[in-house]
C-alpha positions as CSV (number, residue, x, y, z in Angstrom):
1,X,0.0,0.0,0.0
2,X,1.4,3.7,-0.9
3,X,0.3,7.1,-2.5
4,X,0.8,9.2,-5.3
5,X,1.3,12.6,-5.7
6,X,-0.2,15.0,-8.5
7,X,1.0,18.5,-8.7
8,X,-0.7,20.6,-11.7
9,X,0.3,17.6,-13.7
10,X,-0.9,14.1,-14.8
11,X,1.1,11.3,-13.5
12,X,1.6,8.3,-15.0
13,X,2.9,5.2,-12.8
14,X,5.3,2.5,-14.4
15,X,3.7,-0.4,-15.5
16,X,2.9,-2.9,-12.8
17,X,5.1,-6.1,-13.9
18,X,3.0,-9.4,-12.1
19,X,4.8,-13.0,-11.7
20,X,2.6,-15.7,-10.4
21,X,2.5,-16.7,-7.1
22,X,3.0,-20.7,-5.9
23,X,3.0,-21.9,-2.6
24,X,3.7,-24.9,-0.3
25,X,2.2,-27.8,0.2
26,X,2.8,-29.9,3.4
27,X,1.0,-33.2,4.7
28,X,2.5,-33.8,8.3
29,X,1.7,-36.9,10.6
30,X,1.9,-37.8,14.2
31,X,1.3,-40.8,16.4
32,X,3.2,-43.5,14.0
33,X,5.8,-45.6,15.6
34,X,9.5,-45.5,13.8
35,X,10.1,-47.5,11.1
36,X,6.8,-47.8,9.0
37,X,6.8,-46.6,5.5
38,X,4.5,-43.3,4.7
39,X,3.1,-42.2,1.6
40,X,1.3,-39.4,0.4
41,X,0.3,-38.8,-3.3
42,X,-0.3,-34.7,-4.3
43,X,-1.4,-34.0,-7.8
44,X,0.4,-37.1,-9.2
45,X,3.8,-36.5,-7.6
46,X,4.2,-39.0,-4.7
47,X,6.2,-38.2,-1.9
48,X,7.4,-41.2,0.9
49,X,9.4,-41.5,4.3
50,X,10.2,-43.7,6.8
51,X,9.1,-42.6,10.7
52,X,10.9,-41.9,13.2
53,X,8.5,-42.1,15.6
54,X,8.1,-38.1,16.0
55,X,6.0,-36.0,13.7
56,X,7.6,-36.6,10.2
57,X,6.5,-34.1,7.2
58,X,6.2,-34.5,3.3
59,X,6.3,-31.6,1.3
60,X,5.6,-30.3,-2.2
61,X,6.9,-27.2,-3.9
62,X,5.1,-24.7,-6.4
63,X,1.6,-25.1,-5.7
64,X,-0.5,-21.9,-7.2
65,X,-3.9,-21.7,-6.4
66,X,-6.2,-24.2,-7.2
67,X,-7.6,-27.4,-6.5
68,X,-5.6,-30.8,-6.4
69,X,-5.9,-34.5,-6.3
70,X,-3.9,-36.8,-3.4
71,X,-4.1,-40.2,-1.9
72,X,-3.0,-41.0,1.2
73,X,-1.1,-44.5,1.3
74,X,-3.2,-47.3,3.9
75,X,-0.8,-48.2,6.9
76,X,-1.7,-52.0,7.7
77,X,-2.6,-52.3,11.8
78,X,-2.9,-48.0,11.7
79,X,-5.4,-45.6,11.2
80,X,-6.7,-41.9,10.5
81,X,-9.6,-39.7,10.5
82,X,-8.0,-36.5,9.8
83,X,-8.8,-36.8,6.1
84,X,-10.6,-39.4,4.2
85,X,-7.5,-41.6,2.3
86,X,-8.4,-40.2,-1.0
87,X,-10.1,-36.2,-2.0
88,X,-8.7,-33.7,-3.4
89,X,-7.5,-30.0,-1.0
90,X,-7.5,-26.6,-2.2
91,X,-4.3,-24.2,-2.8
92,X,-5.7,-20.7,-1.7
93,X,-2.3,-18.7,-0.5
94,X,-4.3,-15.2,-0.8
95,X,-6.6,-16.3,2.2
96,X,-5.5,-15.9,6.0
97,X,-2.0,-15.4,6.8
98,X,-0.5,-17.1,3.4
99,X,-1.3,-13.8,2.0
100,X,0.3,-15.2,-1.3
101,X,3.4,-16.5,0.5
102,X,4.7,-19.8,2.2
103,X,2.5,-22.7,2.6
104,X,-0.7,-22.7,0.6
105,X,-2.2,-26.4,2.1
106,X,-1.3,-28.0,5.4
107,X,-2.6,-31.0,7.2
108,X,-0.7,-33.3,10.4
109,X,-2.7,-36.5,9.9
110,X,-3.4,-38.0,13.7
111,X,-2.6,-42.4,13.5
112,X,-3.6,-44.3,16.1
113,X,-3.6,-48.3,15.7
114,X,-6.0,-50.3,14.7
115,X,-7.4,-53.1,17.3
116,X,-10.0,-56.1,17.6
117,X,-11.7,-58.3,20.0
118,X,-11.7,-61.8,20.1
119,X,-14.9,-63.1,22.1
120,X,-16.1,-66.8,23.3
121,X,-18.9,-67.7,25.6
122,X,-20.7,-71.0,26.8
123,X,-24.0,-71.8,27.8
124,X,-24.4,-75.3,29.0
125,X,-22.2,-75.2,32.1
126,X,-24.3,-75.0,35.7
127,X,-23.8,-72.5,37.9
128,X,-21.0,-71.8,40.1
129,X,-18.0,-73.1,37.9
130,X,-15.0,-71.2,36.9
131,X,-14.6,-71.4,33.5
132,X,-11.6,-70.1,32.2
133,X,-9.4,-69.4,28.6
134,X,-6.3,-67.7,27.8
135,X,-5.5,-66.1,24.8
136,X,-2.1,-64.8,23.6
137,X,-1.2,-65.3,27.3
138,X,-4.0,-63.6,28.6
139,X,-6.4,-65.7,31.4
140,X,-9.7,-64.7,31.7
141,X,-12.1,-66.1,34.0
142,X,-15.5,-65.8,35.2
143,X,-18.2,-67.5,37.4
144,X,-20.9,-69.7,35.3
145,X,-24.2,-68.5,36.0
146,X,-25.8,-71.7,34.4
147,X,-26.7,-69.5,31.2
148,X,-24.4,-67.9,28.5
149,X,-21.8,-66.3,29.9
150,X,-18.9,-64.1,27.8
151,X,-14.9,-63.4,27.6
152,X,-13.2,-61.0,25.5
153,X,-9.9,-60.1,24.5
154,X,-9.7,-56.6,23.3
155,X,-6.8,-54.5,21.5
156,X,-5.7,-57.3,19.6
157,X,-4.1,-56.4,16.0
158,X,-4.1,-58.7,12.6
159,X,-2.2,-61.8,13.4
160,X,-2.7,-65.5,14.8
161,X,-3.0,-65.6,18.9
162,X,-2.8,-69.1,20.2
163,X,-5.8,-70.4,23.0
164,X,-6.2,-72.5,26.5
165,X,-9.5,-73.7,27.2
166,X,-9.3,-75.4,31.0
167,X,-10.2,-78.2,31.8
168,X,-13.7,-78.1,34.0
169,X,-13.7,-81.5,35.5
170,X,-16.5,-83.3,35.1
171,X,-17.4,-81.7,32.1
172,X,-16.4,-82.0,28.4
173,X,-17.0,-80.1,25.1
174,X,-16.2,-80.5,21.6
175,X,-17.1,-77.3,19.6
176,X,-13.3,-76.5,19.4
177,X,-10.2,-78.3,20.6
178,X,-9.0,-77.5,24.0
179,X,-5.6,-75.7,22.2
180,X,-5.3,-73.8,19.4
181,X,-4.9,-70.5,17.4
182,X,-7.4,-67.2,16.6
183,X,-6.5,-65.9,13.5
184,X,-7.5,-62.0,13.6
185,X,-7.7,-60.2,9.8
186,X,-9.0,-56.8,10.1
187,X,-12.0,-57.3,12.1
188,X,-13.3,-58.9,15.2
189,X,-13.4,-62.4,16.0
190,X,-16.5,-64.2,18.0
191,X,-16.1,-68.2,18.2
192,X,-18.9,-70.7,18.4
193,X,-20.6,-71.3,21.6
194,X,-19.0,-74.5,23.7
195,X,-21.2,-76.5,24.0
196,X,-20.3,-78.4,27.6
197,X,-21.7,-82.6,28.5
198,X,-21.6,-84.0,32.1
199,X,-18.7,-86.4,31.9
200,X,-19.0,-89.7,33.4
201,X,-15.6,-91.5,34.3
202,X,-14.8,-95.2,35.2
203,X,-13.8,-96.3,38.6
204,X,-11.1,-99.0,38.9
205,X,-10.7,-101.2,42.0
206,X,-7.1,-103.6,41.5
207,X,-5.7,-106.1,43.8
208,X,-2.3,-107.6,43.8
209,X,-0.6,-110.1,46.2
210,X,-3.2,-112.2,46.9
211,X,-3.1,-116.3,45.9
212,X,-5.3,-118.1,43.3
213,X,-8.9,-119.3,44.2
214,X,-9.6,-117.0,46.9
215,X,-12.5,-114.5,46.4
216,X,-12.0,-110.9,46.2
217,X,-15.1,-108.3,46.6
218,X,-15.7,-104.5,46.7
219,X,-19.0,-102.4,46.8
220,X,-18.6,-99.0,45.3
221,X,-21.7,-97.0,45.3
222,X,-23.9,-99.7,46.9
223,X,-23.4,-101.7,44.0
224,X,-21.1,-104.9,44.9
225,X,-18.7,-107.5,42.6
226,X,-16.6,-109.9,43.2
227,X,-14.1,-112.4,41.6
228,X,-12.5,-115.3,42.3
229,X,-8.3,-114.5,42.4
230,X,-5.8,-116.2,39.6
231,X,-2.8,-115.1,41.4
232,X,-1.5,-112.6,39.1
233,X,-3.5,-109.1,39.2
234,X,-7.2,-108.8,39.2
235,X,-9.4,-105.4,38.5
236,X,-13.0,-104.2,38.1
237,X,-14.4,-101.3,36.5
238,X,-17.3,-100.4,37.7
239,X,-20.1,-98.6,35.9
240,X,-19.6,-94.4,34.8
241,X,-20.0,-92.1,37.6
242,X,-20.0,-88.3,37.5
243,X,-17.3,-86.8,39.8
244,X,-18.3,-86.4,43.1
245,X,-17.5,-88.7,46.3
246,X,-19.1,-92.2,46.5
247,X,-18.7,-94.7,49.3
248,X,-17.2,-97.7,49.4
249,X,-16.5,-101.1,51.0
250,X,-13.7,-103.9,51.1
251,X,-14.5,-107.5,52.2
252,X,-12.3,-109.1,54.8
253,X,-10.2,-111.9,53.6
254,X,-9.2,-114.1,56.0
255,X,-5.9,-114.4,56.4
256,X,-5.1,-111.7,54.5
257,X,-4.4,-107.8,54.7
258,X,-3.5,-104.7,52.6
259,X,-3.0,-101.1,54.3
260,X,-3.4,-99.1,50.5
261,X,-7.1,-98.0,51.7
262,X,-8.9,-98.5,54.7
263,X,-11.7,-101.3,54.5
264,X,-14.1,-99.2,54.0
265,X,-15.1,-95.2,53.4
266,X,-15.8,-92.7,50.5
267,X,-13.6,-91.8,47.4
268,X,-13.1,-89.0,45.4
269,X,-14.0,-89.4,41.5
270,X,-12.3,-86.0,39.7
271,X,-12.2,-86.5,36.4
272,X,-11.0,-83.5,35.4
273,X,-7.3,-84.1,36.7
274,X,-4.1,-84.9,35.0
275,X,-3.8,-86.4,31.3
276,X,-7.8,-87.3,32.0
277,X,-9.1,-84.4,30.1
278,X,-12.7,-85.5,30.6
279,X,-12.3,-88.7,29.4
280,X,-11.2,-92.0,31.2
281,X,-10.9,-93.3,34.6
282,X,-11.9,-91.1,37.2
283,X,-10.5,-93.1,40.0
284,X,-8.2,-96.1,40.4
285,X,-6.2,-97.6,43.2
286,X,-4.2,-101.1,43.4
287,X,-4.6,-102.9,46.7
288,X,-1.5,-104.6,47.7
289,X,-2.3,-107.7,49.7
290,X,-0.1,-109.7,52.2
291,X,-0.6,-112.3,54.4
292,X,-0.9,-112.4,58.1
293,X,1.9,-114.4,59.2
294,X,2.7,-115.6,62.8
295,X,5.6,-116.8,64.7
296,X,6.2,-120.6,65.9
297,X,8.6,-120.5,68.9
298,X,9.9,-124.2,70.2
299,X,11.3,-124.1,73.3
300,X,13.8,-126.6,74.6
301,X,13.9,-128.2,77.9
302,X,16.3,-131.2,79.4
303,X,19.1,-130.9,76.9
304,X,22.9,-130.3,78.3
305,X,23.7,-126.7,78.0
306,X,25.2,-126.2,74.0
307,X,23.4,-129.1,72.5
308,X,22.4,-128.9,69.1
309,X,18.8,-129.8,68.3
310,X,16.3,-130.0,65.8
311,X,12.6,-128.2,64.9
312,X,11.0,-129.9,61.6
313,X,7.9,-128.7,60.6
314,X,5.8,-129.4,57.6
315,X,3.1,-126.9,56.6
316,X,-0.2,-128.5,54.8
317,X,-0.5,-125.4,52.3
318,X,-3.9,-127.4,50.4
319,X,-4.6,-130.9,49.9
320,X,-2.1,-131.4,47.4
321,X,0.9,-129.2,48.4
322,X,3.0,-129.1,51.8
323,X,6.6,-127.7,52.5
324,X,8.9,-129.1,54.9
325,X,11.1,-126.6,57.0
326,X,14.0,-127.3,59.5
327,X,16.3,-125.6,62.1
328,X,18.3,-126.0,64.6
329,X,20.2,-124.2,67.6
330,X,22.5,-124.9,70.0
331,X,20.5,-122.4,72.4
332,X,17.0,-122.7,74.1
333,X,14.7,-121.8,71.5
334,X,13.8,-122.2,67.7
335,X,11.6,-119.9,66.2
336,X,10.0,-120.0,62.5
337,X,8.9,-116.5,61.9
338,X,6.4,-115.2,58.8
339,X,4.2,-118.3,59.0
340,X,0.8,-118.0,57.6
341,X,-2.7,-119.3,59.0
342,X,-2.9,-123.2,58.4
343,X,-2.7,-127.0,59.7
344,X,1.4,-128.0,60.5
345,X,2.7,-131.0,61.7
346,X,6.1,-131.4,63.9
347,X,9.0,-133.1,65.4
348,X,12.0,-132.4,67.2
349,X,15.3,-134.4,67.6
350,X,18.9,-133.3,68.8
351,X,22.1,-135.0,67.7
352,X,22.6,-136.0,71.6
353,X,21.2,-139.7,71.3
354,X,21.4,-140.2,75.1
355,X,18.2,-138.0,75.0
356,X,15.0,-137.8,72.9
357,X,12.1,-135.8,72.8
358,X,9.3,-136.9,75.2
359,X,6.4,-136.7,72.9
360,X,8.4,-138.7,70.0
361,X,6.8,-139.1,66.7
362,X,5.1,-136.2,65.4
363,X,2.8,-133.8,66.1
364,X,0.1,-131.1,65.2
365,X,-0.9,-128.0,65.6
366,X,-3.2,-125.3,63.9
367,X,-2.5,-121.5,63.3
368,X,-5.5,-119.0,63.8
369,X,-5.1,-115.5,63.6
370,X,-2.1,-115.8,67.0
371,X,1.4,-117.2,67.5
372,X,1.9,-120.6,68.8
373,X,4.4,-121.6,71.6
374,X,5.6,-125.3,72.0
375,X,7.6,-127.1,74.2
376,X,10.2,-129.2,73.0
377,X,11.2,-131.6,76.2
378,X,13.9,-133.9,76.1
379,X,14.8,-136.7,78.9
380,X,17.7,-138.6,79.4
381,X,17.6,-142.0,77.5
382,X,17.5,-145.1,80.2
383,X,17.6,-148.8,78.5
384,X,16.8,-151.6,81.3
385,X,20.4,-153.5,82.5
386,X,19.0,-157.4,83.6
387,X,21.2,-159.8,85.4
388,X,19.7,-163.2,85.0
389,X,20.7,-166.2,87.9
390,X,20.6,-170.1,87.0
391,X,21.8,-172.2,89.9
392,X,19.9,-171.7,92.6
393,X,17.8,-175.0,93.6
394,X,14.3,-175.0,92.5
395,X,12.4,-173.4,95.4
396,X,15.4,-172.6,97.5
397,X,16.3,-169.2,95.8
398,X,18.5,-167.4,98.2
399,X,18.7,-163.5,98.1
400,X,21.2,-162.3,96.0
401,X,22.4,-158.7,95.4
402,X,24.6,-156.3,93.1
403,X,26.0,-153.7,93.2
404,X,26.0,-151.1,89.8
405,X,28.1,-148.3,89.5
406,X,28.0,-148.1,93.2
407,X,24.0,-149.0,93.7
408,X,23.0,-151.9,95.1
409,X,20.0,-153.9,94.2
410,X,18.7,-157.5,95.4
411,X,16.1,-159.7,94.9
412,X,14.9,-163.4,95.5
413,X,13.6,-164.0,91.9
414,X,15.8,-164.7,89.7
415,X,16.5,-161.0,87.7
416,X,18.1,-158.0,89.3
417,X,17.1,-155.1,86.9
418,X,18.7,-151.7,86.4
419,X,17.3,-149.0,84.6
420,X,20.4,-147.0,82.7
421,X,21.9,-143.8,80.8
422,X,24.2,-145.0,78.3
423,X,28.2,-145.5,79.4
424,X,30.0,-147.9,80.6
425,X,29.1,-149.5,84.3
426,X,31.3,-151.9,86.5
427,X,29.3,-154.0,88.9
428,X,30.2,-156.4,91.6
429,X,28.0,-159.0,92.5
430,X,27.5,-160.0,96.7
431,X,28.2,-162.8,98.5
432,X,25.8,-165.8,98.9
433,X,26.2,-168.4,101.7
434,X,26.7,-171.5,100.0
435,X,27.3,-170.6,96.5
436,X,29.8,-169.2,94.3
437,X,28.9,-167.0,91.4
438,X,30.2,-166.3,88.0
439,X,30.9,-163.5,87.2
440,X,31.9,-162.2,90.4
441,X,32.7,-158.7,89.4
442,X,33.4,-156.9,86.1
443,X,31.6,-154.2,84.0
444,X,28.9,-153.5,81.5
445,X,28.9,-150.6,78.3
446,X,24.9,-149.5,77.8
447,X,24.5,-148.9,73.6
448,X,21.2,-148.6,73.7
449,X,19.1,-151.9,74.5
450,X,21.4,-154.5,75.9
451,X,20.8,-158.1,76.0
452,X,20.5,-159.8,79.5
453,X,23.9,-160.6,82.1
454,X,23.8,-163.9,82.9
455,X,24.9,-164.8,86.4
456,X,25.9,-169.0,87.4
457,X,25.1,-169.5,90.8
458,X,27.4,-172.9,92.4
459,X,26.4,-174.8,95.2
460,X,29.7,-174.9,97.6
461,X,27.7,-177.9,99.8
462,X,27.9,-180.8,100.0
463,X,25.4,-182.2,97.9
464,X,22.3,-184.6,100.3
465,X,22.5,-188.4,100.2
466,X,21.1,-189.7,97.2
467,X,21.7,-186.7,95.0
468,X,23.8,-185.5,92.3
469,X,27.0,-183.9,93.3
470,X,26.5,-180.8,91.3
471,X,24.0,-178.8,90.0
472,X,23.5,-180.0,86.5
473,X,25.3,-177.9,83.6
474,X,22.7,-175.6,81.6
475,X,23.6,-173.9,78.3
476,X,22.8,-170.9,79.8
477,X,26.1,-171.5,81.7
478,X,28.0,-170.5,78.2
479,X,27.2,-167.0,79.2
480,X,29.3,-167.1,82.5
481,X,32.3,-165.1,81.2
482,X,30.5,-162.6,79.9
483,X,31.9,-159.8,81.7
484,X,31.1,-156.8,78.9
485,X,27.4,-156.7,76.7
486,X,27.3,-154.4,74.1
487,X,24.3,-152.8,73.1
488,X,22.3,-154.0,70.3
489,X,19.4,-152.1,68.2
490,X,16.9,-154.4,69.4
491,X,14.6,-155.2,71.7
492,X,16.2,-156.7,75.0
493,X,15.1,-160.6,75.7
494,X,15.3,-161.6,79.5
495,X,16.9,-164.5,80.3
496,X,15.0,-166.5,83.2
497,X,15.2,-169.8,84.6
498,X,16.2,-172.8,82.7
499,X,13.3,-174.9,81.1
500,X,11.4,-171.8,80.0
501,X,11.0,-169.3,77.8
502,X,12.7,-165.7,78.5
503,X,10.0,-163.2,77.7
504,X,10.8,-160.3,76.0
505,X,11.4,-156.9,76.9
506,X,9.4,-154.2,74.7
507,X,11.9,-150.7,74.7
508,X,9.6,-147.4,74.6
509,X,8.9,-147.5,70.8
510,X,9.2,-143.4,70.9
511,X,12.9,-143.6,72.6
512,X,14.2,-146.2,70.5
513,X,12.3,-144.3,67.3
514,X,13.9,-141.2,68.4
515,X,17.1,-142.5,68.6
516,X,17.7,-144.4,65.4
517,X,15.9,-141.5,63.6
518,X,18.7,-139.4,62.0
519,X,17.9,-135.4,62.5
520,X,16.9,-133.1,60.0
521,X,19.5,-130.4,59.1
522,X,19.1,-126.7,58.2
């Protein structure tokens, strides 16, 4: 703006030269992250950067007035409203400040990213549940109501999220799998409904331990089943049940124990644990069975101290099958330990043969549920030592004595019994008026039975008128040097007066048993 001056006089102005005016053009953004490509198309001349996170520019030069075409490029995952992606803008420097200089058009586009939801929901579970999924790492959770219920995952971008559906025990569904991936391509994502089913599971009740052919039974639920054992491992399934807690019994089986559950009591069916995923058994346990066993203590009485003796005992384990078992000590008692209910027989014997077990043979006993205690009693062996006269006159026996290993013993029949240990014994035999006797004196070794000593009584009178000089020789007489009898393993004969039979002597069938019995070793 200026003036112009006239003064008596026209004026003429130089001629007003004009140049046309252009101006800037600048499209600005902000909110971009670094390192994403921008593009921005102005009246066919395309301009580009690369953010840097800030507020980045693009810029175009010698725009005059006037209306002109641009594009703005689409940013995948980002978004803005400033100005729709495509138009056209108008150049208008003379307007506002521009005043026909510096920038005739400018714009900062506002970005923000672009975000979706992924929803899923359920309608079948009842109420009170958790029912939970995670996606992309992300639990959420909630409380079922018994009707359809909802979780979402918001601010999720294009791309593939993986998915955990948890378990709910006792209750399955098969709309999708319990893992996966979400696959999110500019827009929202809403699964299918899960569709949930009460699970039933199986319960499993397994022995082990226990011997063929007896009968194994448990109730579960108040329904009951049983089997007959084969030795190896036996199980039952029972029928489906829902989780929850069910009671249940285990018959006694004499004999027989196992500590894996009480006898009887409730157990907890969960389906939903573990690698079980709804499916399966729900419950399972193994009893392990053993048996009750008892100790069978034999105690020794009458032995020398230190002598080693004997326990056998057989077991009757059925009709067909029985084990024999054997030890032996040197102290005062045997005991057989971890032996079961059942029938057993017995003996006992000791390597001493001077003594032998009071009950000989053998004998029986029954286990029940308790130990047994038996006494094992020895006694010193005695075998009868006779001494047999000939030669006194019929009916004119005189008493006659010995003396045994310093005893003395008469009589006025015609046998003088001892009753001996085994060893060796001298005796002597006393004096009788008249007579002489053979032997005299001398000694005896007890084996075992030993055959009669015969004695030979001599008249040392004269003999009456009218009678033999002499007593009359006997073949018993042979025997009058005997001085030594050695046991024999049979039965001992007495030898009584000439012109009868010598009866015999019947040993204890038990000692003499006992003693030509050879011991069991262990």
């Amino acid at each position: 703006m200026g003036c112009v001056g006239v003064n008596n006089a026209s004026v003429t102005e130089p001629t007003l030269v004009y140049i046309l005016v252009t101006y800037t053009v600048a499209f600005s953004e902000t909110g971009l992250p670094s390192g994403l490509s921008w593009q921005v198309a102005v009246n066919g001349v395309t301009r580009s950067l690369i953010t840097n996170g800030l507020t980045d520019s693009l810029l175009w030069t010698g725009a005059t007035n006037g209306s002109y075409p641009y594009s703005i490029t689409d940013i995948p995952s980002w978004h803005q409203t400033t100005l729709a992606y495509s138009g056209s803008i108008v150049v208008n420097g003379g307007t506002g400040p521009i005043d026909g200089t510096g920038v005739g058009y400018a714009v900062t586009l506002v970005y923000s990213q672009i975000s979706y939801t992924v929803t899923m929901s359920e309608s079948s579970l009842p109420p009170g549940l958790t029912w939970q999924v995670t996606v992309n790492g992300l639990p959420e959770q909630t409380r079922t109501t018994g009707g359809p219920v909802t979780l979402t995952w918001s601010g999720l971008q294009n791309g593939t999220y993986s998915y955990l559906i948890s378990d709910i025990s006792g209750w399955h569904q098969t709309t999708l799998p319990y893992s996966g991936s979400v696959t999110v391509n500019g827009q929202s994502v809403t699964e299918p409904s899960l569709a949930y089913t009460l699970v039933t599971y199986s319960v499993v009740f397994a022995e082990s331990g226990l011997p063929s052919g007896l009968t194994f039974q448990v109730t579960v639920n108040l329904v009951s089943w049983s089997l007959t054992t084969d030795g190896g491992t036996d199980s039952h399934t029972f029928p489906a049940e829902p989780n929850g807690t069910y009671a249940y019994s285990i018959a006694d089986i004499p004999g027989w124990n196992q500590a894996t559950l009480n006898s009887s009591g409730s157990i907890l069916v969960s389906g939903g644990t573990g690698p079980i995923n709804g499916t399966g058994t729900g419950y399972a346990v193994t009893l392990a069975y053993s048996q009750f066993t008892y100790s069978l203590t034999f105690t020794e009485t009458g032995l020398p101290t230190g002598t080693l003796w004997f326990a056998n005992l057989t077991e009757f384990v059925n009709a067909t099958y029985s084990r024999q078992l054997s030890l032996n000590s040197t102290g005062g008692t045997i005991v057989f330990r971890y032996m079961p209910n059942g029938t057993y027989s017995f003996s006992v014997a000791t390597t001493d043969k001077a003594y032998a077990w009071v009950a000989g043979g053998n004998a029986s006993f029954t286990v029940n549920g308790t130990s047994i205690n038996r006494q094992a009693t020895f006694n010193l062996l005695v075998y009868a030592l006779d001494f047999i006269e000939t030669g006194f006159p019929l009916g004119g026996r005189a008493n006659w004595s010995i003396v045994l290993g310093g005893r003395l013993a008469n009589s006025t029949t015609d046998t003088i019994s001892f009753a001996e240990p085994n060893g060796t014994y001298s005796f002597t035999l006393g004096p009788v008026v008249g007579f002489t006797s053979t032997p005299r004196l001398g000694s005896v070794t007890v084996s075992g039975p030993v055959r009669p000593l015969a004695v030979t009584f001599k008249s040392t009178l004269p003999p009456p008128t009218g009678q033999p000089g002499s007593v009359p020789f006997q073949p018993i007489d042979l025997l009058a040097g005997l001085l030594v009898a050695v046991a024999i393993g049979t039965a001992a004969v007495r030898v009584h007066r000439r012109g009868k039979t010598p009866p015999k002597v019947v040993w204890p069938p038990s000692a003499l048993d006992q003693q030509t019995r050879p011991p069991h070793d262990s």
